[in-house]
C-alpha positions in Angstrom: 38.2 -50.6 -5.7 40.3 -47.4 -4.9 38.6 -44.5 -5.5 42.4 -42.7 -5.1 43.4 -45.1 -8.3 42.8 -44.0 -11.8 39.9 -47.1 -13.1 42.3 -48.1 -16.0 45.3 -48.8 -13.5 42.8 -50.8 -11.4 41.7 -52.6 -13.8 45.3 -53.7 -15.3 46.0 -55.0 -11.9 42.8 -57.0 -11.8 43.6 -58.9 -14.8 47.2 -59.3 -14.1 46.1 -60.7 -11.0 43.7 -63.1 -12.1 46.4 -64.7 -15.0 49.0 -65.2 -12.5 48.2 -68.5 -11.1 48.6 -69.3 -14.6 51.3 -67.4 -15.6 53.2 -68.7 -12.4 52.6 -72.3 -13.3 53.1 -72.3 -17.1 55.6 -68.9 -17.6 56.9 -67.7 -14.7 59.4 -65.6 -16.4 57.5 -62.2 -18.0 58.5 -58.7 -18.1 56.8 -56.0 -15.6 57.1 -52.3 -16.4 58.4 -50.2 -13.2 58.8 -46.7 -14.0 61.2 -45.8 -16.6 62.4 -49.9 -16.5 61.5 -52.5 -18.0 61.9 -55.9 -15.9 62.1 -59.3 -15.9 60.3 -61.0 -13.4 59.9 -64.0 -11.7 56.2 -64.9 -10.5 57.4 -67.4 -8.1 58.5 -65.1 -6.0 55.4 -64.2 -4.3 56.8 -60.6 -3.2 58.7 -58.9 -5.0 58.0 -60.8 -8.5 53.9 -60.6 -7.7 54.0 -56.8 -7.0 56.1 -56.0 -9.7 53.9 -57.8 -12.4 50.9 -56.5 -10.8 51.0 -53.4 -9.7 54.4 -52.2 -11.6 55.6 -50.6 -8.0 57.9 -52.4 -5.6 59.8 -50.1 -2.6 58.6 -47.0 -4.1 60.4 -44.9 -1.1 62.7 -46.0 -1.8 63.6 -45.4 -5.4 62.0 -41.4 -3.8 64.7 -41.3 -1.4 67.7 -42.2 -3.7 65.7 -39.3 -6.3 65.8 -37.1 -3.2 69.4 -37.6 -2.7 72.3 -35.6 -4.8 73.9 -38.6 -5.8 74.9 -37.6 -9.0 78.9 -38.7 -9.4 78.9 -41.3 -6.2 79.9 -44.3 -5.6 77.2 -46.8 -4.3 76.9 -49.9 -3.5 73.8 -52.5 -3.6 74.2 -55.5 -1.4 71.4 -58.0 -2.4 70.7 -56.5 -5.5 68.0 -59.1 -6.5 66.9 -58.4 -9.6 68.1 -54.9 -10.0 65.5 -52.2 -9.0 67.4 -50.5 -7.0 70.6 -50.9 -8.9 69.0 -49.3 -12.0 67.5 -46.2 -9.7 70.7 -46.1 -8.2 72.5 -45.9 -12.0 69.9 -43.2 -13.1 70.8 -41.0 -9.7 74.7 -41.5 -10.0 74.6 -40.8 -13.6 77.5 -41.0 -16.0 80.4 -40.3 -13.7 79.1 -42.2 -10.6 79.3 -45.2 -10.1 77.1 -48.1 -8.9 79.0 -51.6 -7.0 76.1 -54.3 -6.8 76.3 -57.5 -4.8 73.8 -60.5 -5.8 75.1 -64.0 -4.6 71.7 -65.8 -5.5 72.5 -67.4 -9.1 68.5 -67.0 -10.6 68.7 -63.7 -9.2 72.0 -62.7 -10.0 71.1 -63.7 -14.0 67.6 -61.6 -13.8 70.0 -58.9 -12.8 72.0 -59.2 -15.3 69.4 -59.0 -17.8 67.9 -56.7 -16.6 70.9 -54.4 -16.2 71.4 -55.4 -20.1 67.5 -54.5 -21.4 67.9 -51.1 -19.7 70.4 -49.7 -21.7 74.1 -49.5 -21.4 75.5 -49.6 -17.9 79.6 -49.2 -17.7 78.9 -47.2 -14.5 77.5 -50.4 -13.5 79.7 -53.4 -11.5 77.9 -56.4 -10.6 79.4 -59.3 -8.7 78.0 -63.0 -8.0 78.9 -62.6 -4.0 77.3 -62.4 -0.5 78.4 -59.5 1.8 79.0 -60.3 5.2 81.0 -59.0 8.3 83.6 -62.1 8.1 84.6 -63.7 5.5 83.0 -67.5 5.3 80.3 -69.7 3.4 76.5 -69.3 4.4 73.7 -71.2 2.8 70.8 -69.2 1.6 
């Protein structure tokens, strides 16, 4: 226990984390709440799906670095955009006259991006593309 940690958050992620074997087995596809997002998940990843669902935090300097930032009306770009954490902080700190370019070349991936990217509201400052990013241009296996 984390005496730092409010008890009810605690608890939460004691009980998400016992129902994930099976969850991960039988429904490894559920939604995770991450801040102002809501997201959907894939257990089977055991990083970035497993912290998402159970402790609703993933990269959190992250997302407090782009907050941090005045990036309201840039242009960024997201190269491995996963799932699309980063993608929607990086729409929220652009806002609606930036503009956010994200990369995913993974196909499960690149569809939990897109739904997520869809459940979050309306995106137009949004580009997404089904590529890898590279120095040269070539095939790689992932």
């Amino acid at each position: 226990m984390n005496p730092d940690m409010p008890f009810a958050r605690q608890l939460r992620i004691c009980q998400r984390r016992l129902l994930l074997p099976l969850l991960k087995r039988f429904h490894p596809a559920v939604q995770a709440r991450v801040g102002p997002w809501t997201l959907r998940v894939d257990l089977r990843d055991d990083i970035i799906g497993y912290l998402l669902y159970t402790t609703g935090e993933y990269e959190a300097h992250v997302q407090r670095l782009f907050a941090a930032m005045e990036l309201a009306g840039a242009t960024c770009i997201d190269v491995g955009a996963n799932l699309g954490l980063h993608t929607l902080a990086l729409r929220d700190c652009v806002g609606p006259h930036g503009r956010v370019i994200a990369f995913e070349p993974e196909p499960h991936n690149f569809d939990l991006l897109t739904e997520n990217l869809r459940v979050n509201g309306p995106s137009p400052q949004v580009t997404i593309h089904r590529h890898a990013v590279g120095a040269a241009p070539g095939t790689c296996r992932l």
